[in-house]
C-alpha positions as CSV (number, residue, x, y, z in Angstrom):
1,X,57.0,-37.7,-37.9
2,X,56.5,-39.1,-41.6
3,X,53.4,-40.6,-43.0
4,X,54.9,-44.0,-43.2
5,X,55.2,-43.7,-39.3
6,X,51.7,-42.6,-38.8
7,X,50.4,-45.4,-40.7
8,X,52.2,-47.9,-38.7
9,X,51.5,-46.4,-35.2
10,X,47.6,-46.4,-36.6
11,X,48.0,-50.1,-37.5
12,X,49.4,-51.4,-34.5
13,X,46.7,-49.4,-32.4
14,X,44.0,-51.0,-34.2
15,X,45.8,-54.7,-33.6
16,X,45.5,-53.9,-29.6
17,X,41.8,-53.0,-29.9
18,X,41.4,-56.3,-31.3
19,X,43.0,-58.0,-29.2
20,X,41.5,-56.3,-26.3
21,X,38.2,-56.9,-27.8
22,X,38.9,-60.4,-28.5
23,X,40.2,-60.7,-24.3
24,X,36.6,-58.8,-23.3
25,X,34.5,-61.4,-25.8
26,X,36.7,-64.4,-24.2
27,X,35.7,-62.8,-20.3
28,X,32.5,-62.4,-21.3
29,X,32.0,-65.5,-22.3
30,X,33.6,-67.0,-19.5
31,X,31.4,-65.1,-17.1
32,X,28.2,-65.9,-19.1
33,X,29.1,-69.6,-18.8
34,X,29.9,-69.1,-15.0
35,X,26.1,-67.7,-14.6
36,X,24.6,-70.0,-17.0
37,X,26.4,-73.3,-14.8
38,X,25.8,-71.4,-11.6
39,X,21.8,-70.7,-12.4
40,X,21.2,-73.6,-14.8
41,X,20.0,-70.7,-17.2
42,X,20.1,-71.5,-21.0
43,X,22.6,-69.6,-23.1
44,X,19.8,-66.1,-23.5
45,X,18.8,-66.2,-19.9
46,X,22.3,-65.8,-19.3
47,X,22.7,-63.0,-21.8
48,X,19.9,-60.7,-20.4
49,X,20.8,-61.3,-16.7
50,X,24.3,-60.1,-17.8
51,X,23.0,-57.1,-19.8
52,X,20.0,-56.1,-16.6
53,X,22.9,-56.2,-14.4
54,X,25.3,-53.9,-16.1
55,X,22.2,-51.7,-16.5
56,X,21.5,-51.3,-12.9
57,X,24.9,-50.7,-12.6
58,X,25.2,-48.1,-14.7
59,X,22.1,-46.2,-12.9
60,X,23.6,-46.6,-9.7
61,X,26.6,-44.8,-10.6
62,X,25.0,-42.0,-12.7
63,X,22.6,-41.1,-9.7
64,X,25.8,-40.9,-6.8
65,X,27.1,-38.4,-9.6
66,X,24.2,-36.2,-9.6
67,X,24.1,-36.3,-5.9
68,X,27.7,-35.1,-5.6
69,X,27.4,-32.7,-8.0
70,X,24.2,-30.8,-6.9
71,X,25.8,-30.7,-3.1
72,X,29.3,-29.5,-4.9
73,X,27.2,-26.7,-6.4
74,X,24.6,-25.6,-3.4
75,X,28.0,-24.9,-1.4
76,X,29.3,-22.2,-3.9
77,X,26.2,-20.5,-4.6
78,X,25.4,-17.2,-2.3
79,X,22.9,-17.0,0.1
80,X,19.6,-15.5,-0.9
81,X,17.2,-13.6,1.3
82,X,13.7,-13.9,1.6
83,X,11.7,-10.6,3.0
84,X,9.1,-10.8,0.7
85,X,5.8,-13.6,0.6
86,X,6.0,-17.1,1.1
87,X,6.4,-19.0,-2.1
88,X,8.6,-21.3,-3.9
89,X,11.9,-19.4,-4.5
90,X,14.0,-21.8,-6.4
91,X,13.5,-19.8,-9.6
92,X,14.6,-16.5,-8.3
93,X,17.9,-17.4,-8.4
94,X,18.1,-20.3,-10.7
95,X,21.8,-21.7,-11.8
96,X,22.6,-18.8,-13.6
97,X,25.6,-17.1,-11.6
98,X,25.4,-12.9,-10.9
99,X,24.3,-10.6,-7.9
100,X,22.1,-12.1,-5.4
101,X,18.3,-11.7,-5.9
102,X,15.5,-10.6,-3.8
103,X,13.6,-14.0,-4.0
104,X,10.4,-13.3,-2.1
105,X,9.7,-9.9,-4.2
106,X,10.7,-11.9,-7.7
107,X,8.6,-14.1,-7.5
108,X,5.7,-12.1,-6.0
109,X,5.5,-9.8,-9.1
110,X,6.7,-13.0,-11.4
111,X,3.6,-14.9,-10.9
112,X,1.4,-11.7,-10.7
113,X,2.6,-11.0,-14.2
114,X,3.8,-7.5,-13.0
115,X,7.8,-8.7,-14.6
116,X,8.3,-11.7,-16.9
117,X,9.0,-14.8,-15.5
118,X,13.1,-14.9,-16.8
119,X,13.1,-11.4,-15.0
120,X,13.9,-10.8,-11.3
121,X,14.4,-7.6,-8.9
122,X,18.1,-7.6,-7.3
123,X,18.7,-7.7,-3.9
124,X,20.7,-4.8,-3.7
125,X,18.2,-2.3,-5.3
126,X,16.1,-3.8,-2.1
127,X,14.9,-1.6,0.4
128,X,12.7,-3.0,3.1
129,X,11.3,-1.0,6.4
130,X,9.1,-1.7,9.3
131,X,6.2,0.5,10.1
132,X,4.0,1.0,12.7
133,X,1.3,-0.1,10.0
134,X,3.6,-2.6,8.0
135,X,6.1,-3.3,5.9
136,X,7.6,-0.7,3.4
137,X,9.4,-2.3,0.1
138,X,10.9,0.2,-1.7
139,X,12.3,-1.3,-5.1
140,X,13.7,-0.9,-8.5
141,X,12.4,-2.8,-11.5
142,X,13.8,-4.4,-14.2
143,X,14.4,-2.0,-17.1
144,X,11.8,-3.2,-19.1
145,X,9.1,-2.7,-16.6
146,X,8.1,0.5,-15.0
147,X,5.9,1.1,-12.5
148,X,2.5,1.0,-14.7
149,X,3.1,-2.5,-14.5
150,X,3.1,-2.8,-11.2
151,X,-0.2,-0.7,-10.5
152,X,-1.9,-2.5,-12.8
153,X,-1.3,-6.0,-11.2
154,X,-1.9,-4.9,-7.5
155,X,-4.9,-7.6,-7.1
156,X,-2.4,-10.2,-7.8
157,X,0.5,-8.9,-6.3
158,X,-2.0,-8.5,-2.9
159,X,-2.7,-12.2,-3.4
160,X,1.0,-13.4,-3.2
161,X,1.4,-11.2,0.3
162,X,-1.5,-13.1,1.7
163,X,-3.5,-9.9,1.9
164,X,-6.6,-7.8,0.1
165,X,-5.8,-5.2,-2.3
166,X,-7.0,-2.4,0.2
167,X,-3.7,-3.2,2.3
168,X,-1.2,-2.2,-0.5
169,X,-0.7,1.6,-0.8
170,X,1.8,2.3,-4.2
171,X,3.7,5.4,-4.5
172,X,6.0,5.8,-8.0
173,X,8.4,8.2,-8.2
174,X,9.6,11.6,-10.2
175,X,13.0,10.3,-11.1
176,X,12.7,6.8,-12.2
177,X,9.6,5.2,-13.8
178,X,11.6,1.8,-12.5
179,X,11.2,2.9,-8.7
180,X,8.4,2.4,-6.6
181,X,7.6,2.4,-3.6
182,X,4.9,-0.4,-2.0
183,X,3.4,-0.4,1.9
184,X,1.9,-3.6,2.9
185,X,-0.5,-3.1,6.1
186,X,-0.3,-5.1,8.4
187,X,-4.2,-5.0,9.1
188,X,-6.8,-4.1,6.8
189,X,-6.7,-0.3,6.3
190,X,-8.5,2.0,9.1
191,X,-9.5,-0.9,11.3
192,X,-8.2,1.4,13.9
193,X,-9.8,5.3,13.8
194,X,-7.2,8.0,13.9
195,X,-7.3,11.6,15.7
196,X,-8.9,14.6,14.1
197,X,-6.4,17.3,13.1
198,X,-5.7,19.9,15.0
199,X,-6.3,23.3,13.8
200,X,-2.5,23.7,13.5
201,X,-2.3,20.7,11.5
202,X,-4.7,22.0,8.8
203,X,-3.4,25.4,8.7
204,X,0.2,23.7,8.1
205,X,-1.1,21.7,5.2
206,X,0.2,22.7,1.7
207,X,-3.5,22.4,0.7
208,X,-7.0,21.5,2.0
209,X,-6.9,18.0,3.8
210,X,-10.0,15.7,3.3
211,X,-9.0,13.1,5.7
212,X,-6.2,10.5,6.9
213,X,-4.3,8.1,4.4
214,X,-3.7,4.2,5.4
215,X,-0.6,5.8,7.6
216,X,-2.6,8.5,9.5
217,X,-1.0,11.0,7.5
218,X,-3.2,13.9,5.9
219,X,-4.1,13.7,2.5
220,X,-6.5,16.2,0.3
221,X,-5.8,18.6,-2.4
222,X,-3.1,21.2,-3.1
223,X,-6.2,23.8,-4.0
224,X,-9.6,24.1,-5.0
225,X,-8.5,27.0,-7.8
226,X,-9.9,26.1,-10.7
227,X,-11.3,22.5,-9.7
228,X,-14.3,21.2,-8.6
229,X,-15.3,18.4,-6.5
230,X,-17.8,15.4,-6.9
231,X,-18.9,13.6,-3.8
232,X,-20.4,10.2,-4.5
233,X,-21.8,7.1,-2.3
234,X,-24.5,4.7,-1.2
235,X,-26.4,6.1,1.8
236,X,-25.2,5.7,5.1
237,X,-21.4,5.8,4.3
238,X,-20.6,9.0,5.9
239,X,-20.8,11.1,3.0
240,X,-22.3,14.4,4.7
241,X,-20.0,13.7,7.7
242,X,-17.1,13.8,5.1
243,X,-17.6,17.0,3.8
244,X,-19.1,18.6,7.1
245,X,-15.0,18.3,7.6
246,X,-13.9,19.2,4.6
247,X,-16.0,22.2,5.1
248,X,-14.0,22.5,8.4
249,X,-11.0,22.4,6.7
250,X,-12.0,25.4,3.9
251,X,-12.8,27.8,6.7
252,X,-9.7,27.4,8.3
253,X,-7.3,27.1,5.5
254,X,-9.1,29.7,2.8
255,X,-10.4,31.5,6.1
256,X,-12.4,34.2,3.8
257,X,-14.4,33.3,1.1
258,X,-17.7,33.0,0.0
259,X,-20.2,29.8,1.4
260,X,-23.4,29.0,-0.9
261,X,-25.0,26.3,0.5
262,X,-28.0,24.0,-0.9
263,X,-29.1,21.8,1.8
264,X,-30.8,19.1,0.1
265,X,-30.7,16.7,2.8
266,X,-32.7,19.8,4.7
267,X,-30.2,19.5,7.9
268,X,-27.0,18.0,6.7
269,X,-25.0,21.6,6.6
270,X,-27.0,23.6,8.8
271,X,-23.7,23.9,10.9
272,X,-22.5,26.9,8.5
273,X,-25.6,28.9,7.9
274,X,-24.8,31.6,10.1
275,X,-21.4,32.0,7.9
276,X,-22.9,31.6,4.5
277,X,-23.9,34.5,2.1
278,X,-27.0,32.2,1.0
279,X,-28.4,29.3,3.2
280,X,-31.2,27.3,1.3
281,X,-32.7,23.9,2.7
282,X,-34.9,22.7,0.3
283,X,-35.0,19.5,-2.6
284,X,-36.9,22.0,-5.1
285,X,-35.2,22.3,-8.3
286,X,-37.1,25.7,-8.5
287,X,-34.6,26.8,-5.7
288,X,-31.4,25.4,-7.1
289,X,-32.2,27.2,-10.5
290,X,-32.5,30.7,-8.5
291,X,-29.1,30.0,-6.7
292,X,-27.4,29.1,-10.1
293,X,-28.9,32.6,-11.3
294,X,-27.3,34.2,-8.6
295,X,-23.7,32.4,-9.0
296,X,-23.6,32.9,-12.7
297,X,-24.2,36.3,-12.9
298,X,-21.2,36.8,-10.2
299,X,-19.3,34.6,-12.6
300,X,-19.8,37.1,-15.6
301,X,-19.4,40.1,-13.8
302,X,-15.8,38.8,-12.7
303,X,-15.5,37.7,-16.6
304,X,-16.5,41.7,-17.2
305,X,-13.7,42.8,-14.8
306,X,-11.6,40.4,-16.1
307,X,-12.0,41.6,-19.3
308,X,-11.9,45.2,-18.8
309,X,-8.2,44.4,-16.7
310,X,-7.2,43.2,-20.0
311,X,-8.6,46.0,-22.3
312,X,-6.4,48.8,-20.5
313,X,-3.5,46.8,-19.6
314,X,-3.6,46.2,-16.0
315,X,-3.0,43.5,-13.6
316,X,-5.7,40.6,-13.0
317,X,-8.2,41.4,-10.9
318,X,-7.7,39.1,-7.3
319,X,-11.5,37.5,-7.0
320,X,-12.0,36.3,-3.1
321,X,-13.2,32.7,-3.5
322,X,-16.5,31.5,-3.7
323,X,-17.5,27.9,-2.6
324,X,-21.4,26.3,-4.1
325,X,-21.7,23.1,-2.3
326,X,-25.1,21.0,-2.7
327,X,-25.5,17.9,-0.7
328,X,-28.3,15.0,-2.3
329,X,-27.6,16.9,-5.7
330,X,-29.3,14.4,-7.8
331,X,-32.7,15.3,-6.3
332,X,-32.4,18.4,-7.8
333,X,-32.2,17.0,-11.4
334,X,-35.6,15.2,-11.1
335,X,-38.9,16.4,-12.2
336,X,-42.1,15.8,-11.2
337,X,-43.5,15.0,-15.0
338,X,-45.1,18.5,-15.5
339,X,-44.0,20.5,-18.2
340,X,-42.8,23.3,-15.9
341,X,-41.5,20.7,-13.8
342,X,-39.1,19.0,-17.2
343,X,-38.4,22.7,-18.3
344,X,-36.6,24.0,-15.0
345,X,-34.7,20.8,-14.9
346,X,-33.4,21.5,-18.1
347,X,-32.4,25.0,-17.8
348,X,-30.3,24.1,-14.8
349,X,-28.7,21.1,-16.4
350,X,-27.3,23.8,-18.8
351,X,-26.8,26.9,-15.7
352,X,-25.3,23.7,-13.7
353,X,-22.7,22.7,-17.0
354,X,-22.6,26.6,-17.1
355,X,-21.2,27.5,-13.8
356,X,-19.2,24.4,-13.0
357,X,-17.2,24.6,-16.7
358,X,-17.1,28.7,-17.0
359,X,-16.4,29.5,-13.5
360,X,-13.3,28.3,-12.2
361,X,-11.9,31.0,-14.1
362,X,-13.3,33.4,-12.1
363,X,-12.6,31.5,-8.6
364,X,-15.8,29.9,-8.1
365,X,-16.1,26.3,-7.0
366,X,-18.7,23.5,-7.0
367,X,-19.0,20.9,-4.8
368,X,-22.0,18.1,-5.2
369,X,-22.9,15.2,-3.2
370,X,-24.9,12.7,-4.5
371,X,-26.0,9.1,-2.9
372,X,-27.3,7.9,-6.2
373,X,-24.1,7.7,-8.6
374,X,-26.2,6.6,-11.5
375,X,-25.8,7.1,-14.6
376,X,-29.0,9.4,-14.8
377,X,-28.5,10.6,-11.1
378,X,-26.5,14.0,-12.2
379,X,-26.1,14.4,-16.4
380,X,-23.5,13.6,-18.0
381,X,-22.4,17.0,-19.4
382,X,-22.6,18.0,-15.8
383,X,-20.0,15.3,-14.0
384,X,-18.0,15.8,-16.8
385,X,-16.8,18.9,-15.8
386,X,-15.2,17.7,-12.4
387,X,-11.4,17.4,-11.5
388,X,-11.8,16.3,-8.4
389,X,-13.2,12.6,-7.5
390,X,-14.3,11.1,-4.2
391,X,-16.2,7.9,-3.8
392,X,-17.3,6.0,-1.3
393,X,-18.7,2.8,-0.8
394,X,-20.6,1.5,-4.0
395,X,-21.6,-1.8,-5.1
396,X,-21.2,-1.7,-8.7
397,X,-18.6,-0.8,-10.8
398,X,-20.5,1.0,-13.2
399,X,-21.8,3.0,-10.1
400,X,-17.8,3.5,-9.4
401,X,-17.3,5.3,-12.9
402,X,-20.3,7.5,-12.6
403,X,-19.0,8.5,-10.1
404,X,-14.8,8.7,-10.5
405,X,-14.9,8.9,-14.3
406,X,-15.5,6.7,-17.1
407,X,-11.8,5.9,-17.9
408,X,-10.7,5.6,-14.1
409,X,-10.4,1.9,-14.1
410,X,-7.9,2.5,-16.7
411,X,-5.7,4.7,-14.8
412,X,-2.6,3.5,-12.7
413,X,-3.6,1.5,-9.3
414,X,-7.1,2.2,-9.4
415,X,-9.1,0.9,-6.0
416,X,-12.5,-0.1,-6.5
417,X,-14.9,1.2,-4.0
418,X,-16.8,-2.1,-4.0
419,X,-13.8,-3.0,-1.5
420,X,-14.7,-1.0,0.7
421,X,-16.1,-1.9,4.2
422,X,-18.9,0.2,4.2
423,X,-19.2,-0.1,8.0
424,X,-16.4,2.1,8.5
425,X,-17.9,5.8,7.7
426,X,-16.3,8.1,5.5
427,X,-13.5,5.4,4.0
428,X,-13.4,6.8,-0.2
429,X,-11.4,6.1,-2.9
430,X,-10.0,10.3,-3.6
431,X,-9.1,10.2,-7.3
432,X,-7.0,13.7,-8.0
433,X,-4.3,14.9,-10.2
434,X,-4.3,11.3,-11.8
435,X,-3.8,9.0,-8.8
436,X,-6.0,7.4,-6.6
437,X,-5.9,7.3,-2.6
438,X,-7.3,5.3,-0.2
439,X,-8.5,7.9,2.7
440,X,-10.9,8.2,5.5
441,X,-12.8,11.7,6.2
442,X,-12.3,14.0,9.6
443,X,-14.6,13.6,12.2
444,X,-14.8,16.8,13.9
445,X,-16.3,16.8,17.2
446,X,-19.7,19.4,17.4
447,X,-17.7,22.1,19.5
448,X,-15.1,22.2,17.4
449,X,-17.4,23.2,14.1
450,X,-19.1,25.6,16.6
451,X,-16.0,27.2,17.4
452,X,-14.7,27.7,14.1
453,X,-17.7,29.0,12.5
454,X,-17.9,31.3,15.2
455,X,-14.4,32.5,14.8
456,X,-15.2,33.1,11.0
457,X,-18.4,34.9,12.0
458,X,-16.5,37.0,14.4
459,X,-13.6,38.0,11.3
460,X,-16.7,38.6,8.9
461,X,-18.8,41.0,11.3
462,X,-15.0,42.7,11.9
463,X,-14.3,43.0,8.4
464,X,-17.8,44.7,7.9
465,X,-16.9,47.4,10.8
466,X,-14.2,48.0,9.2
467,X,-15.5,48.9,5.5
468,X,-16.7,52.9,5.0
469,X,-20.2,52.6,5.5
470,X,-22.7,52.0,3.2
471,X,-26.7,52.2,3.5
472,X,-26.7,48.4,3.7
473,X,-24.0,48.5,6.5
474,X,-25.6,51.0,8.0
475,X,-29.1,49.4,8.0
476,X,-27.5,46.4,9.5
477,X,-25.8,48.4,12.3
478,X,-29.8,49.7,12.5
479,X,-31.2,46.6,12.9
480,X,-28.2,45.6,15.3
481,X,-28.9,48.2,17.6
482,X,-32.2,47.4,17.8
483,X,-32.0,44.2,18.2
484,X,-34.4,42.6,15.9
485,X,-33.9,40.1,13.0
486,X,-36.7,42.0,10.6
487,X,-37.6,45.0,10.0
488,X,-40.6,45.8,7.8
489,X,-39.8,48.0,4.6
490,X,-42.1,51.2,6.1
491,X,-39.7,51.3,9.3
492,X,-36.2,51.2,7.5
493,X,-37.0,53.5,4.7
494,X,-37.1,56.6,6.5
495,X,-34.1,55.7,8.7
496,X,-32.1,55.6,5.5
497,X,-33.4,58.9,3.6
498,X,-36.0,57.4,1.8
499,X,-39.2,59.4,2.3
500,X,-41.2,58.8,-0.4
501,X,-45.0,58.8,0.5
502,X,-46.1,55.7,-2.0
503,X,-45.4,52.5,-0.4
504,X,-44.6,50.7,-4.0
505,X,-42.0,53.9,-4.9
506,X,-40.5,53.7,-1.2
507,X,-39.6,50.3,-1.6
508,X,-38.4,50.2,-5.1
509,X,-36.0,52.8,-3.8
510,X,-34.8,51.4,-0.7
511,X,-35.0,48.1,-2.7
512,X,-32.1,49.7,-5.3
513,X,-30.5,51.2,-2.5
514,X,-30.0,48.3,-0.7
515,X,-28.9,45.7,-3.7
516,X,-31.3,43.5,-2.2
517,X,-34.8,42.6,-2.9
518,X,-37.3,42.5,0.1
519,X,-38.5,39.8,1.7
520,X,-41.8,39.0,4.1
521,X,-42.0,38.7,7.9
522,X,-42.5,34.7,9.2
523,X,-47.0,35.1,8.5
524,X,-45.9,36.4,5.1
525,X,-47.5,39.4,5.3
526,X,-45.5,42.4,5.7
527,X,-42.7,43.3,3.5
528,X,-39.4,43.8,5.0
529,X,-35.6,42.9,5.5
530,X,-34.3,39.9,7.3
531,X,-30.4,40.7,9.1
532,X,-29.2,37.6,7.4
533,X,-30.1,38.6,4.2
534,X,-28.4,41.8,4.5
535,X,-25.8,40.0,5.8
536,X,-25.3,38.1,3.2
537,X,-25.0,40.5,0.8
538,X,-22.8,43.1,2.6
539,X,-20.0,39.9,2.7
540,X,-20.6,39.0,-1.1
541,X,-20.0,42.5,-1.6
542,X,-16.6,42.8,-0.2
């Protein structure tokens, strides 16, 4: 086609436009003087009824679009499932076309701010399950969020499923920091008590249990080597009932080691005297300094041994395990304003920071239970020291971090013990190996403690038997046979060998003889030996 050609074709389109414009003038003017006749308008009312007309007009036909277009496009899009909390789920999916989209878990950790708000979890990475307890999400994130984000948005996140934050139990996972698994109970937690263990059940765990999780399973610690534990919580929470079990649990899954026991509460462990190598019910801080003597000085002899094994090359000594465990421990660090008074609470702040820091080492734990997690309840150099956390009911949070650590709030899904219904005994927030778990402790009927104290009685006097016998075996089997529970010092002596004449050299011998100093009868008069003081010593000896 040439340009001459163009140009007329262009000309003789622009002389049709005219004259169609000139037609549309000449029909619009003829319709404006129809309405202007028909009304008996003037020549502008006619105008502006013609112009709101063609208005309307035009609105009507641009909202039948949009209604024909939004149905056309709801009948292509795939159906989207909703398992998670009630909500608005228009966004989940939006207009933007792609794999469907779990709507009711989107926008649950959308508006908790755990993902972004353009973000959304797929439908197909989506697992849901129904438990006994509840409802088990397991999920994947989007890949710029991991499962930090998640923990530290659980308040929220709780919120959007209608529920507290004590009903959501999160569990992450050691192949993908995207993965992560989410139980929401159906019932606030323990609102129903589950069955003690059964011995069996303990025995089988790969640790020491300390009580039930949200699902009735057991939960506790792979080991007490090299870890200690702090016990803290308001009074009346269960706290001596907790660890009355987890004592339970020691002697059957350590079955032989070494029980010190300070009774501060004067009858909260009195259960396990007759198995423990030292017994003391007292709130003296006097006595606590003597029992911290005794402990240390097993510590460095085991350092000693340790370090002689080294010196001439041979294998590690194997330590039998020791367990120190002091219930109300924070009476213990309170003087009565007297100068002795300040100094021996001073000395065992440092034996305390001694034997709980230096000792694990040498397989001796600490366990302390305090009902006044304050900040000068037990000192600071002292808590410190603990890798094990439990806490139960407390009002404050700055009571929470005395007693769980100053950075636990921090950590990923803390729980806050103030959430905690404090009329259900023994529920604690158990922060080990860096995570946090909502349990509830054992309650171990009487006989049942009976019975396995006196089954690790029973192994203890059989192991005893068994060892060559020594003059503190052998004064025990003396005392056994005559069946008494003290002997004075003049009665034993000669029975062992030990004839001096003077009463001070005959007792300094059998004294060194023995390993163990004498004590008096009940009037505190005679000087003698009680059996469980022998007793003790001949099982720390072993």
């Amino acid at each position: 086609m040439t340009k001459k050609s163009t140009q007329a074709d262009a000309e003789e389109e622009l002389y049709a436009q005219a004259a169609g414009a000139i037609g549309v003038l000449c029909i619009a003017a003829g319709i404006l003087a129809a309405i202007k006749d028909k009304l008996g308008l003037s020549w502008g009312g006619a105008v502006a009824v013609a112009i709101g007309a063609l208005v309307a007009l035009g609105y009507a036909a641009w909202w039948i679009r949009t209604r024909i277009h939004a149905y056309l496009h709801r009948k292509t899009q795939p159906a989207v499932r909703q398992d998670g909390p009630a909500g608005d789920v228009t966004a989940a999916q939006g207009d933007v076309p792609g794999p469907p989209v779990h709507a009711g878990l989107t926008t649950a950790l959308s508006r908790a701010g755990a993902i972004g708000k353009e973000e959304v979890v797929l439908d197909e990475d989506v697992t849901v399950k129904q438990l006994d307890v509840g409802t088990l999400y397991k999920f994947l994130l989007p890949p710029s969020r991991t499962s930090e984000d998640v923990g530290k948005h659980l308040g929220p996140i709780a919120s959007m499923f209608g529920v507290t934050r004590l009903h959501l139990k999160m569990e992450t996972s050691r192949k993908s920091e995207r993965q992560v698994r989410l139980l929401v109970l159906k019932e606030p937690p323990f609102s129903r008590p589950f069955p003690a263990p059964t011995r069996q059940e303990i025995a089988d765990f790969a640790g020491v249990p300390m009580g039930h999780d949200v699902t009735g399973k057991l939960v506790g610690v792979p080991t007490f080597d090299k870890a200690s534990l702090l016990v803290g919580g308001m009074t009346q929470t269960g706290k001596t009932t907790l660890v009355n079990g987890i004592i339970t649990c020691l002697l059957i899954a350590y079955g032989d080691f070494d029980l010190y026991l300070l009774d501060g509460k004067l009858c909260g462990l009195t259960e396990f005297q007759k198995v423990a190598v030292r017994y003391e019910a007292s709130d003296d801080p006097a006595v606590l300094g003597s029992m911290l003597d005794e402990l240390n000085a097993r510590v460095d002899d085991r350092y000693t041994k340790m370090q002689e094994a080294k010196r001439n090359r041979q294998p590690a000594p194997v330590f039998k395990p020791v367990f120190f465990i002091i219930d109300e421990a924070a009476d213990f660090y309170v003087d009565n304003g007297s100068k002795d008074s300040q100094e021996t609470v001073r000395q065992n702040e440092d034996k305390s920071r001694k034997l709980v820091s230096k000792s694990l080492e040498s397989g001796i734990s600490t366990i302390m239970m305090t009902q006044r997690p304050s900040n000068d309840a037990i000192p600071v150099k002292v808590r410190d020291q603990f890798l094990y956390r439990l806490c139960l009911y407390v009002a404050a949070k700055g009571t929470a971090k005395v007693a769980l650590g100053d950075s636990y709030f921090e950590t990923v899904a803390p729980i806050h013990p103030a959430l905690l219904d404090p009329k259900i005994p023994g529920q604690a927030v158990l922060f080990a190996g860096g995570s946090s778990a909502l349990i509830r402790g054992f309650w171990f009927a009487d006989e049942f403690i009976w019975r396995t104290v006196d089954e690790v009685l029973a192994k203890q006097h059989s192991v005893i038997s068994e060892v060559p016998e020594t003059p503190l075996t052998r004064a025990l089997r003396i005392m056994e046979e005559k069946g008494v529970e003290f002997i004075p010092t003049a009665d034993l002596a000669p029975l062992l060998d030990v004839t001096d004449t003077s009463p001070s050299v005959q007792g300094k011998r059998l004294s060194k003889l023995l390993g163990v100093p004498p004590g008096k009868d009940e009037k505190g008069v005679v000087r003698g030996y009680w059996v469980n003081d022998l007793s003790a010593a001949a099982k720390a000896s072993r």
